[in-house]
C-alpha positions as a Markdown table, in Angstrom:
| # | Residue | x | y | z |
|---|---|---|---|---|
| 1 | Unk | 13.3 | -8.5 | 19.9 |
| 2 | Unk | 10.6 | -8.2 | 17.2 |
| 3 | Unk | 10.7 | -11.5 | 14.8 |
| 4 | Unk | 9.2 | -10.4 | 11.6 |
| 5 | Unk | 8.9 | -12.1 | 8.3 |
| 6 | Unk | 7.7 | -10.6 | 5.2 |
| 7 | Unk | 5.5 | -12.2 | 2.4 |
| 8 | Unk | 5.7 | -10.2 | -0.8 |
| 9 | Unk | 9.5 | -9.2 | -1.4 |
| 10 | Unk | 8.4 | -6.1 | -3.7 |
| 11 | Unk | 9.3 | -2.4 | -3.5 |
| 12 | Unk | 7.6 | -2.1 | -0.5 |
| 13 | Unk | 8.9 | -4.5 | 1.4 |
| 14 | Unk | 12.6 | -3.5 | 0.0 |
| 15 | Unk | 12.5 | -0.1 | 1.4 |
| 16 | Unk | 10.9 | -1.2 | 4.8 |
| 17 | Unk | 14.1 | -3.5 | 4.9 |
| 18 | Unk | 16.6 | -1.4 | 3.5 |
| 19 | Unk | 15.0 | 2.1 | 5.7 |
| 20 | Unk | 15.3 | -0.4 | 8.6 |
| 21 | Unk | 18.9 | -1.2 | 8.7 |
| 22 | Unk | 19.5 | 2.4 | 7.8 |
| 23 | Unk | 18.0 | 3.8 | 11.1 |
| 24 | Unk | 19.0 | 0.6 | 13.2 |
| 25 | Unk | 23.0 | 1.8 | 11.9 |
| 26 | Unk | 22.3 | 5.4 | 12.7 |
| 27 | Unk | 22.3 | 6.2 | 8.8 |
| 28 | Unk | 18.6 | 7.5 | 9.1 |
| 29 | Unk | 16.7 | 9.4 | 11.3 |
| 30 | Unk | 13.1 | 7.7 | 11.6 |
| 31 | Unk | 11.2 | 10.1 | 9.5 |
| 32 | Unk | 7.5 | 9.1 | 8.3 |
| 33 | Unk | 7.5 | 6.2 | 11.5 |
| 34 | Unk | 4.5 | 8.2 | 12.9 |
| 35 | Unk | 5.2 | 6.8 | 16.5 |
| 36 | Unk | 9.3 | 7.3 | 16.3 |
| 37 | Unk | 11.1 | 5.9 | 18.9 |
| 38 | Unk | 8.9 | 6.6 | 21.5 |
| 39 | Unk | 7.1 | 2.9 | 22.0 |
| 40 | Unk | 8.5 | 0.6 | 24.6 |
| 41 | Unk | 9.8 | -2.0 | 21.9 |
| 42 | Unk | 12.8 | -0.1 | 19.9 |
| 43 | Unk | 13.0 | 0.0 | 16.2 |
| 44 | Unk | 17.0 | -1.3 | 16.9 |
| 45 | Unk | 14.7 | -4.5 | 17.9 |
| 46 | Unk | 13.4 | -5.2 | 15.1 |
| 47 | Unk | 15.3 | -8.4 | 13.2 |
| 48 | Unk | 13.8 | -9.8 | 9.6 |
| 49 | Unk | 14.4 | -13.4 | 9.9 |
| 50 | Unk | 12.5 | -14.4 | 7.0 |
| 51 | Unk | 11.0 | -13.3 | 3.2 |
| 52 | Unk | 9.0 | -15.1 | 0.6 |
| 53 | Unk | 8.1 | -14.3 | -2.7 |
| 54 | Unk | 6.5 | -16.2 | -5.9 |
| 55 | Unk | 8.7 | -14.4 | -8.7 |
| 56 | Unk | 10.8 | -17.0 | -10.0 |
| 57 | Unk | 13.6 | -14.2 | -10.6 |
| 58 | Unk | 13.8 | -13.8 | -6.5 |
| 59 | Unk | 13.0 | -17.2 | -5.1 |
| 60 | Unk | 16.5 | -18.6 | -3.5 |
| 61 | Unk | 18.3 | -15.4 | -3.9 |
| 62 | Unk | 19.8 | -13.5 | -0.9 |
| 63 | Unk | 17.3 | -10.5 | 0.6 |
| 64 | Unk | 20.9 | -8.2 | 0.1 |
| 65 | Unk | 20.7 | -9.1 | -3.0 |
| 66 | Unk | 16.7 | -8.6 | -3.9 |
| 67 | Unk | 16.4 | -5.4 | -2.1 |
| 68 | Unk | 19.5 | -3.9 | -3.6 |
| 69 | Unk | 17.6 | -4.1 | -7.1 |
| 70 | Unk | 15.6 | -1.7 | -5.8 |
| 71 | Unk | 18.3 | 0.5 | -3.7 |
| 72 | Unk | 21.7 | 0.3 | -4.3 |
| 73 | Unk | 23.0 | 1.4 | -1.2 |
| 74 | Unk | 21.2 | -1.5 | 0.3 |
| 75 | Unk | 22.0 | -2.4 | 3.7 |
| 76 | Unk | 24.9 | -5.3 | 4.0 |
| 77 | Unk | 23.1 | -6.3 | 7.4 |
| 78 | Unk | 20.2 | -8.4 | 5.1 |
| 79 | Unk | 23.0 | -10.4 | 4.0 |
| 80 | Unk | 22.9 | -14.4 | 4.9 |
| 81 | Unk | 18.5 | -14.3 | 4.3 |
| 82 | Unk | 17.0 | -16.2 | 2.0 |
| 83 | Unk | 13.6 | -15.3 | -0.1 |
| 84 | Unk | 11.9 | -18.3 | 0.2 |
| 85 | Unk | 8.8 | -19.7 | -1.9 |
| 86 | Unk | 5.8 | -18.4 | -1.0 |
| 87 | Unk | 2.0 | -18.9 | -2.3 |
| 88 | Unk | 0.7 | -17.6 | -5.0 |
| 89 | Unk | -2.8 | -18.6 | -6.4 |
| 90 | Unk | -2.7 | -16.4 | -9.5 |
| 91 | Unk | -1.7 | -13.5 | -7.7 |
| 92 | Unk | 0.4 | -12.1 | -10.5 |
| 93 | Unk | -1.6 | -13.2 | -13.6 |
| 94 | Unk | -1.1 | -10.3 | -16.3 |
| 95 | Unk | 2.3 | -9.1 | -14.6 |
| 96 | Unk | 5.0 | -9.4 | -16.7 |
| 97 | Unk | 6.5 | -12.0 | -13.6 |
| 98 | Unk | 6.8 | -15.7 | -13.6 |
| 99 | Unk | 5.4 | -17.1 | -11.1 |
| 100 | Unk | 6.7 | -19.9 | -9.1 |
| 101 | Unk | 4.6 | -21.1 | -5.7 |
| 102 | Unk | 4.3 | -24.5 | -3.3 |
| 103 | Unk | 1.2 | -24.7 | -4.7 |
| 104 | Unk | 2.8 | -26.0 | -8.0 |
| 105 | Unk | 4.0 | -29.1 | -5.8 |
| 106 | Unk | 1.9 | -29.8 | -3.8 |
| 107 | Unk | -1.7 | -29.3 | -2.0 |
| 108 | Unk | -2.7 | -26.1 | -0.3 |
| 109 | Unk | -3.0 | -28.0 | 2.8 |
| 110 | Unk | 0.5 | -29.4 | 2.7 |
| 111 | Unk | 2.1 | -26.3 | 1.7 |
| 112 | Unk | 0.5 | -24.5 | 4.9 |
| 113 | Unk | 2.2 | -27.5 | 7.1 |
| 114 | Unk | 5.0 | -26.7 | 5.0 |
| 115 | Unk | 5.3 | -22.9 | 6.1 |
| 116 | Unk | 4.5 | -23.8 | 9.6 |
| 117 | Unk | 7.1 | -26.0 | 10.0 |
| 118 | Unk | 9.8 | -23.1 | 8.0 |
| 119 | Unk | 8.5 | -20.8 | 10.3 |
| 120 | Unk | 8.7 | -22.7 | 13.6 |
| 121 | Unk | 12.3 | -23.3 | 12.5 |
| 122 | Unk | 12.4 | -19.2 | 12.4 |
| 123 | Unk | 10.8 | -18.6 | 15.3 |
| 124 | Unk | 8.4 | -15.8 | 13.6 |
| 125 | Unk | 6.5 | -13.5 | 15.8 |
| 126 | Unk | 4.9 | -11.0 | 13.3 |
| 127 | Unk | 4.3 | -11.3 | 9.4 |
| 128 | Unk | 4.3 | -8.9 | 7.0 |
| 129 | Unk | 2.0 | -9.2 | 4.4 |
| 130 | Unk | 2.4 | -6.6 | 1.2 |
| 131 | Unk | 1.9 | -9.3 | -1.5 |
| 132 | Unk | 0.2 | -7.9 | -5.0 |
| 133 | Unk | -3.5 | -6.4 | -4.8 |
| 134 | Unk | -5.7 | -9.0 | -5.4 |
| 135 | Unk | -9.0 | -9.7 | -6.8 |
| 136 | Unk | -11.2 | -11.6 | -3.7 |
| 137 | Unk | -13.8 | -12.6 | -1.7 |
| 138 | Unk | -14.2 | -13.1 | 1.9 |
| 139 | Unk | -15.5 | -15.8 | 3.6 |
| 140 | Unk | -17.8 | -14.3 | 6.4 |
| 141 | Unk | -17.9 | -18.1 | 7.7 |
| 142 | Unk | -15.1 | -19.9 | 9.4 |
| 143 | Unk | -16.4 | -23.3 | 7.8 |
| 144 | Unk | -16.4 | -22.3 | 4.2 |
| 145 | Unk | -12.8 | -21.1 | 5.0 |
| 146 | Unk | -11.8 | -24.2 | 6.0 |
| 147 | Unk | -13.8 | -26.4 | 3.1 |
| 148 | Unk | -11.8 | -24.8 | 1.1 |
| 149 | Unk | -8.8 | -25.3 | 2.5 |
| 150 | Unk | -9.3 | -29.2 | 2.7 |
| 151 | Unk | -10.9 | -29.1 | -0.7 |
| 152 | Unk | -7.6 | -27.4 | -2.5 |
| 153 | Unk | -9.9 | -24.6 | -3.9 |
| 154 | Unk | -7.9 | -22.6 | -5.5 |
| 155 | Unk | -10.4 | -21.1 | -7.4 |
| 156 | Unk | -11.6 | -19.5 | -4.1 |
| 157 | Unk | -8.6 | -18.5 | -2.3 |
| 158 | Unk | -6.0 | -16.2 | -2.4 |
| 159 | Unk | -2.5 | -16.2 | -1.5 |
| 160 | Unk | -3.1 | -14.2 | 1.8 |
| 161 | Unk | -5.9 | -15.5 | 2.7 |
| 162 | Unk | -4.2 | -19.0 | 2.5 |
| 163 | Unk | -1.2 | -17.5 | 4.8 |
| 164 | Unk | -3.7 | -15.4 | 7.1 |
| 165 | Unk | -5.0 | -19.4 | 8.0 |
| 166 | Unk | -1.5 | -21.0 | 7.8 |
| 167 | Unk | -0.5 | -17.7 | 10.2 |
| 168 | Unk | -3.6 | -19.3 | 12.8 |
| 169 | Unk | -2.5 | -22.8 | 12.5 |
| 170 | Unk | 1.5 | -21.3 | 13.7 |
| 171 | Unk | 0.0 | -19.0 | 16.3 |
| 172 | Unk | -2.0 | -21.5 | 17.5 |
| 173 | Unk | 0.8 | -24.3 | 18.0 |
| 174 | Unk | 3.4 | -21.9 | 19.3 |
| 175 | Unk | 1.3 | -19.5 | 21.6 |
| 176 | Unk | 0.8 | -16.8 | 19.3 |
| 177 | Unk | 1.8 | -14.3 | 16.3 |
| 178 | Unk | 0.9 | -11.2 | 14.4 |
| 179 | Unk | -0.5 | -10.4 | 10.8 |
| 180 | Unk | 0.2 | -7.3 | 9.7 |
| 181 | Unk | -2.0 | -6.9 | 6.4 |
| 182 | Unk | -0.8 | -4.5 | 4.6 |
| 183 | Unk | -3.1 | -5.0 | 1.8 |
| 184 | Unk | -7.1 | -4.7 | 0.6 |
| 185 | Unk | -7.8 | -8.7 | 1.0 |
| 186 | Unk | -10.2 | -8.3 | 4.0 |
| 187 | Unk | -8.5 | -10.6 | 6.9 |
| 188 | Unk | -9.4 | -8.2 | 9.7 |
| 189 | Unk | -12.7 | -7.3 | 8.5 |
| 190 | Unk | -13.9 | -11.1 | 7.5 |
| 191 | Unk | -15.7 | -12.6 | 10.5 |
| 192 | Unk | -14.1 | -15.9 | 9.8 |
| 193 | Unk | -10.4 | -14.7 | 9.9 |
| 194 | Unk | -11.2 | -12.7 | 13.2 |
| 195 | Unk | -13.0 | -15.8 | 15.2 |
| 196 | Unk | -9.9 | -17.8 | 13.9 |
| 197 | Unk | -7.2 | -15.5 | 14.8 |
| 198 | Unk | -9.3 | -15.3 | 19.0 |
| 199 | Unk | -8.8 | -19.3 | 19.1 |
| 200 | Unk | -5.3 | -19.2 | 18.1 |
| 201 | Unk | -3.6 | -16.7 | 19.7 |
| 202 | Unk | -3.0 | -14.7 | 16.6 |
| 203 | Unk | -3.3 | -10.8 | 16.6 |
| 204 | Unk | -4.4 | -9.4 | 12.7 |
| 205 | Unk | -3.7 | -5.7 | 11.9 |
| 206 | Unk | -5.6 | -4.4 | 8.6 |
| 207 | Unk | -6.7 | -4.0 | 6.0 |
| 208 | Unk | -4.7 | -2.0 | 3.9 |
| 209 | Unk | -2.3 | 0.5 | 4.9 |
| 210 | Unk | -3.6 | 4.5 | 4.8 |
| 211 | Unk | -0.8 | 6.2 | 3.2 |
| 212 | Unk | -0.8 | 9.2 | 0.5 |
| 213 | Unk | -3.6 | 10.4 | -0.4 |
| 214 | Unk | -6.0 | 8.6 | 1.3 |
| 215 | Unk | -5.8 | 9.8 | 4.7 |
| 216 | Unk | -4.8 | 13.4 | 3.6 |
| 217 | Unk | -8.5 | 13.1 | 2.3 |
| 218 | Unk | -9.9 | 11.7 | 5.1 |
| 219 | Unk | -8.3 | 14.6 | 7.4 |
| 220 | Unk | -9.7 | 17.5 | 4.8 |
| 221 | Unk | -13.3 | 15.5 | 4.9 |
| 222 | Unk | -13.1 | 15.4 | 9.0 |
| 223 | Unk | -12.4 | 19.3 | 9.2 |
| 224 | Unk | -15.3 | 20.2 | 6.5 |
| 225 | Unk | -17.4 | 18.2 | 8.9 |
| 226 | Unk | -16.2 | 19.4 | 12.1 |
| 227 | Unk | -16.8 | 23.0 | 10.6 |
| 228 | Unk | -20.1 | 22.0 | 9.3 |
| 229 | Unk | -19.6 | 22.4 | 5.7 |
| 230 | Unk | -21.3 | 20.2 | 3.7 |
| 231 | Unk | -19.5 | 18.1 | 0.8 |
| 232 | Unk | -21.0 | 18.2 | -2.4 |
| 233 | Unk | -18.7 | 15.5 | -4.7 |
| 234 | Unk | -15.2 | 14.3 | -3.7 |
| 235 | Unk | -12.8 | 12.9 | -6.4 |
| 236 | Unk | -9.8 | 11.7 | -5.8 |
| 237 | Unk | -7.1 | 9.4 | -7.6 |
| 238 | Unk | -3.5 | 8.6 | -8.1 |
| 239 | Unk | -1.5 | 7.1 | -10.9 |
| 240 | Unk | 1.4 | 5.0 | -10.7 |
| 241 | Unk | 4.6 | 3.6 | -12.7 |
| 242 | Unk | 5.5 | 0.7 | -9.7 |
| 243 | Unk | 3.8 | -2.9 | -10.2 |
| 244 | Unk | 1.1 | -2.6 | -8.0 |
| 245 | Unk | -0.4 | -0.2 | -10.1 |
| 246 | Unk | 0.2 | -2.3 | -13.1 |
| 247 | Unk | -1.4 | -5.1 | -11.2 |
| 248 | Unk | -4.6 | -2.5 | -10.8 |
| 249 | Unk | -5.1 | -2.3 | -14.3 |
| 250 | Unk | -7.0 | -5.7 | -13.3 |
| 251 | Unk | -10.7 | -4.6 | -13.0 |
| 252 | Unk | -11.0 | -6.9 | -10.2 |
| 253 | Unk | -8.1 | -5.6 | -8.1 |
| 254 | Unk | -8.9 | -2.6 | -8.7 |
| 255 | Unk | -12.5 | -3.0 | -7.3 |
| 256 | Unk | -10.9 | -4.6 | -4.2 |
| 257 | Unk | -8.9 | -0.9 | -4.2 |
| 258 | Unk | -11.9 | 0.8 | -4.7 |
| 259 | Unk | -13.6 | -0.4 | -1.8 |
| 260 | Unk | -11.1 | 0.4 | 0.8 |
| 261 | Unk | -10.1 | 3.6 | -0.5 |
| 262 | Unk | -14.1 | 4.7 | -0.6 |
| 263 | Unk | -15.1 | 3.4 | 3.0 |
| 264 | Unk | -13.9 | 6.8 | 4.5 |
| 265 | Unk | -16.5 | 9.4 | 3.1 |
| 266 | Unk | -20.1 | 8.2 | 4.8 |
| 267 | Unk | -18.0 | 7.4 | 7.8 |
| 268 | Unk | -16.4 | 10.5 | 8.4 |
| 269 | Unk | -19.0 | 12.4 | 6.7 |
| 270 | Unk | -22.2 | 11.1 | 8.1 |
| 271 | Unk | -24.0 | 10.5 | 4.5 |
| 272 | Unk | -22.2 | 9.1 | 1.2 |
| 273 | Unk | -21.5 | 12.3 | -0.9 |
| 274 | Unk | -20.8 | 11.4 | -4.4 |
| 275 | Unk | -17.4 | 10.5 | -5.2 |
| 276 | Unk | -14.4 | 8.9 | -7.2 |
| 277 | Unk | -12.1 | 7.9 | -5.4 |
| 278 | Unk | -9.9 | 5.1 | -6.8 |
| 279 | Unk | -6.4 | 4.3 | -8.4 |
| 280 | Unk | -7.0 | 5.2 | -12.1 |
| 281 | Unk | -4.0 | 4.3 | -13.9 |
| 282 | Unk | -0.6 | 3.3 | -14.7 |
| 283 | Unk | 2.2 | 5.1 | -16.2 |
| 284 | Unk | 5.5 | 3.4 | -16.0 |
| 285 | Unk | 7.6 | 6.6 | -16.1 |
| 286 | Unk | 5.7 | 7.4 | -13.0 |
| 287 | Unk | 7.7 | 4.7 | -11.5 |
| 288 | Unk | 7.3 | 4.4 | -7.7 |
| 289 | Unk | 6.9 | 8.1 | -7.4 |
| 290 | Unk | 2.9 | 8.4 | -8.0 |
| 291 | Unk | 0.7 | 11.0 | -9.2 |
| 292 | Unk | -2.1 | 12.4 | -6.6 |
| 293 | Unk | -5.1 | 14.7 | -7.4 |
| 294 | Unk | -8.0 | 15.9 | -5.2 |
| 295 | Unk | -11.2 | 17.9 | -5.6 |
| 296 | Unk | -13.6 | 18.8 | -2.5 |
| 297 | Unk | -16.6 | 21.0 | -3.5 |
| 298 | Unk | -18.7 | 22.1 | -0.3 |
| 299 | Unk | -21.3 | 24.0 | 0.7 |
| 300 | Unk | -20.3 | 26.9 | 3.2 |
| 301 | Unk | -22.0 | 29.7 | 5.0 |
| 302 | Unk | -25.0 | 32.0 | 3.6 |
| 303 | Unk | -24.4 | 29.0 | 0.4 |
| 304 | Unk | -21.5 | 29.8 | -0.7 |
| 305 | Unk | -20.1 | 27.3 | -2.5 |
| 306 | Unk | -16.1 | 26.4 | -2.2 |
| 307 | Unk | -13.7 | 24.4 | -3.4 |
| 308 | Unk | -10.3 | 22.3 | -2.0 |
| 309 | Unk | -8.2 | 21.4 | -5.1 |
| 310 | Unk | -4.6 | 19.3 | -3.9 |
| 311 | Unk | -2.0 | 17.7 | -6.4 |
| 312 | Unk | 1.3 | 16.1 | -5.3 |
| 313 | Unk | 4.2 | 13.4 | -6.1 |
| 314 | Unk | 4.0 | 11.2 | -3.0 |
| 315 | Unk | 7.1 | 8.0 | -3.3 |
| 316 | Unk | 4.5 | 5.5 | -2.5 |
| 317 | Unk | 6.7 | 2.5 | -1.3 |
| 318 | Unk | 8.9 | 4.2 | 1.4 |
| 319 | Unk | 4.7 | 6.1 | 2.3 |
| 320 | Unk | 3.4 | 2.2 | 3.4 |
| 321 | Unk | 6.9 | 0.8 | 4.8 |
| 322 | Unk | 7.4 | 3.5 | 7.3 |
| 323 | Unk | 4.3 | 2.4 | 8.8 |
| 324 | Unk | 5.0 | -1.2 | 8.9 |
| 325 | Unk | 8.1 | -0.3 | 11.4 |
| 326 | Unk | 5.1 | 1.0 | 13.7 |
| 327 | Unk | 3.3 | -2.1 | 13.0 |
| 328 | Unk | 5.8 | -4.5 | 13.6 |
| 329 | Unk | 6.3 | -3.3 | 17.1 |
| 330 | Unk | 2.5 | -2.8 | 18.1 |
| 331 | Unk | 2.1 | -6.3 | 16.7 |
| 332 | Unk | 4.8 | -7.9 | 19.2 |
| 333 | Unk | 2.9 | -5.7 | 22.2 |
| 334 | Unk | -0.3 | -7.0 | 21.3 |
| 335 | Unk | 0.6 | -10.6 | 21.6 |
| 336 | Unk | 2.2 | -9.6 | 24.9 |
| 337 | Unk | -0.7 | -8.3 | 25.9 |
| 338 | Unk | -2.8 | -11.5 | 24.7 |
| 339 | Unk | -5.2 | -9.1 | 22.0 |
| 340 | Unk | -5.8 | -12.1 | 20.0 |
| 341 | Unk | -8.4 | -11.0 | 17.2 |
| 342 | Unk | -8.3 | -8.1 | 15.8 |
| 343 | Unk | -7.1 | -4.2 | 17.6 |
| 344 | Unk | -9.4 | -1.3 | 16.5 |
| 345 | Unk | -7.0 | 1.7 | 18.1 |
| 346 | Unk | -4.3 | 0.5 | 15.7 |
| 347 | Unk | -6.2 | -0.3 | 12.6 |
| 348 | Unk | -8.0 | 2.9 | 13.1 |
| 349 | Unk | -5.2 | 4.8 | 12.5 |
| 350 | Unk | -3.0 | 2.6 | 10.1 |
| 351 | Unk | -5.3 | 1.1 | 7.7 |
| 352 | Unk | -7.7 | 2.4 | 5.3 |
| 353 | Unk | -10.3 | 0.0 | 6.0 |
| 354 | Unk | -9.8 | -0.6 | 9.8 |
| 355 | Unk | -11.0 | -4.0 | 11.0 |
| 356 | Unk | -13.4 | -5.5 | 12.8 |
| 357 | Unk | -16.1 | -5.6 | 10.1 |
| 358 | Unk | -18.4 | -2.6 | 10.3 |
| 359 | Unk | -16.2 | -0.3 | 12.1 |
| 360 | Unk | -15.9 | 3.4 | 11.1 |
| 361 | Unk | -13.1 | 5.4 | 10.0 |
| 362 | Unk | -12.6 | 8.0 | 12.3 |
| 363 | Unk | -10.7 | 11.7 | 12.4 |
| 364 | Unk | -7.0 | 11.1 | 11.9 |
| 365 | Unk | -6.2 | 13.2 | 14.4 |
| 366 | Unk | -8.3 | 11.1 | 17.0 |
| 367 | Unk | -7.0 | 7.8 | 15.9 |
| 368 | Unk | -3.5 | 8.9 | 16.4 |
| 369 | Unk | -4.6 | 9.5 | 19.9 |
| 370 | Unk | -6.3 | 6.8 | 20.4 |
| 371 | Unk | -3.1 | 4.1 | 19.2 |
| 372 | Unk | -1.1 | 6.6 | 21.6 |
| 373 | Unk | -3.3 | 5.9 | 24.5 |
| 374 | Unk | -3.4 | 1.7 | 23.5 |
| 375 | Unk | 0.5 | 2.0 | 23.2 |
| 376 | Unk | 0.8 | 3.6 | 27.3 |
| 377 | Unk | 2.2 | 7.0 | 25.6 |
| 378 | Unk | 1.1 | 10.4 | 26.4 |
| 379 | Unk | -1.1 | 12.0 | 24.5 |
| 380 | Unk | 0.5 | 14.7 | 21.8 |
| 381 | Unk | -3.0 | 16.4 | 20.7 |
| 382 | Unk | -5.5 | 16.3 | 23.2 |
């Protein structure tokens, strides 16, 4: 049994509930779970045992309820969960949300003992984290982490990186538990997060899941280079109608974006061609279903000069929660396996910016190897 709970009850983490249920009741085959059915820990395993949120409109409502709002055939397993109040430091400034969070009661270091305690009483194994984007900084240094913890600096934090710490004071008084980060807040790639997680038993996937056109670009850049080709100027963006793009109109968030979306091209390149990649906009008619474009112009044999134009309509929710059904499982085998810190094999192929700090994106194709090979399963490539 996988014990997850999930912090940000949005579209994302709606589908990854409702898609859940679906293939746990034999309504769903497991399309877009890149590893299926074939790890050792089942997705029939899998059990949600606990949600927060900071919208006031889903705080103390039932999950059935919440992720029904976003499908109506919504599972009637989620019934008897409650979304409970989470953290959320100005997360959703400039949304059209109000916000509710412990931090409106009480001190950021009371509300961590808080959700330790609400998660001890849950017995949590993994967390889930697909808050809002956020605008942030990381911390590079365990102590500033935890001055500003003791200091309430609000200012400073954000809402995951107050639950990434909250996360390492659980793991560390229960013998250990997973962050699955979901989003571009750097926990796996901040040095301070990382030499947290190693002395508390806690295992931290991230940072932010590769879905839709960002690893589509990263395969197309790793064949021009295995071929030789060199890349002129990438762009490549997506429009949305769903609230995280709305929360990207924020210059800030959006930088954060940015910076993950961008790390791909020296990496798998071998020099920084000129590019655009970013989210540029949002369109509410879009809704979840976003808008993707892509230009490539390279340099071939005898210089001839070529081009790679793609467009598409990618559902961007159900893109990222397929994924977390993969995650949630390699997060449970990782604490059985004692990986405290952070796992490279996994992040390399899950997240667009895979942690530890300073390591490269690589070909797709050989980080889906390389996850097969941490997760004992054959290879399917190579």
């Amino acid at each position: 049994m996988v014990r997850v709970v999930i912090l940000g009850q949005g579209y994302v983490a709606s589908v990854f509930a409702s898609g859940l249920e679906k293939i746990k009741a034999g309504k769903l085959e497991p399309y877009g779970v890149p590893l299926g059915d074939e790890l050792p820990i089942k997705i029939r395993d899998i059990e949600i045992v606990g949600s927060y949120d900071v919208d006031a409109s889903k705080v103390g409502k039932d999950l059935h309820e919440i992720v029904k709002t976003y499908d109506p055939e919504a599972p009637e397993s989620l019934r008897g969960i409650t979304v409970r109040k989470g953290i959320h430091l100005g997360s959703l400034r400039n949304l059209p949300i109000k916000a509710t969070g412990l931090e409106d009661e009480m001190t950021l270091e009371e509300a961590v003992d808080h959700l330790v305690e609400e998660w001890k009483d849950l017995k949590a194994e993994v967390f889930v984290n697909v808050c809002t984007t956020e605008a942030f900084r990381p911390f590079e240094s365990r102590e500033e982490l935890e001055k500003a913890i003791a200091g309430d600096d609000r200012e400073r934090l954000t809402a995951t990186q107050v639950y990434a710490y909250a996360i390492a004071r659980y793991a560390r008084e229960t013998g250990g538990a997973a962050l699955v980060n979901a989003i571009p807040t750097l926990i796996a790639n901040d040095p301070a997060f990382v030499e947290l997680a190693r002395e508390s038993n806690m295992v931290i996937f991230g940072d932010d899941g590769a879905t839709g056109a960002t690893p589509l670009t990263a395969d197309v850049l790793s064949h021009l280079a295995q071929r030789n080709r060199y890349v002129l100027d990438i762009a490549q963006f997506n429009i949305g109608g769903n609230n995280d793009f709305l929360a990207l109109t924020d210059r800030e968030r959006n930088r954060s974006k940015e910076f993950t979306k961008s790390s791909v091209v020296k990496d798998l390149l071998g020099y920084d061609a000129p590019h655009y990649i970013k989210p540029t906009g949002f369109l509410e008619p879009l809704g979840d279903r976003k808008f993707i474009a892509m230009h490539i112009e390279y340099v071939s044999f005898n210089g001839a000069r070529d081009e790679v134009v793609i467009t598409g309509r990618i559902n961007d929710s159900p893109a990222l929660a397929g994924l977390l059904v993969d995650l949630t499982r390699l997060g449970k085998m990782a604490l059985e396996r004692k990986a405290f810190g952070t796992v490279y094999e996994v992040n390399a192929f899950y997240m667009k910016n895979p942690g530890p700090k300073d390591a490269r994106n690589i070909p797709r194709i050989i980080a889906h190897e390389k996850v097969r090979s941490w997760a004992g399963l054959k290879p399917r490539w190579l």
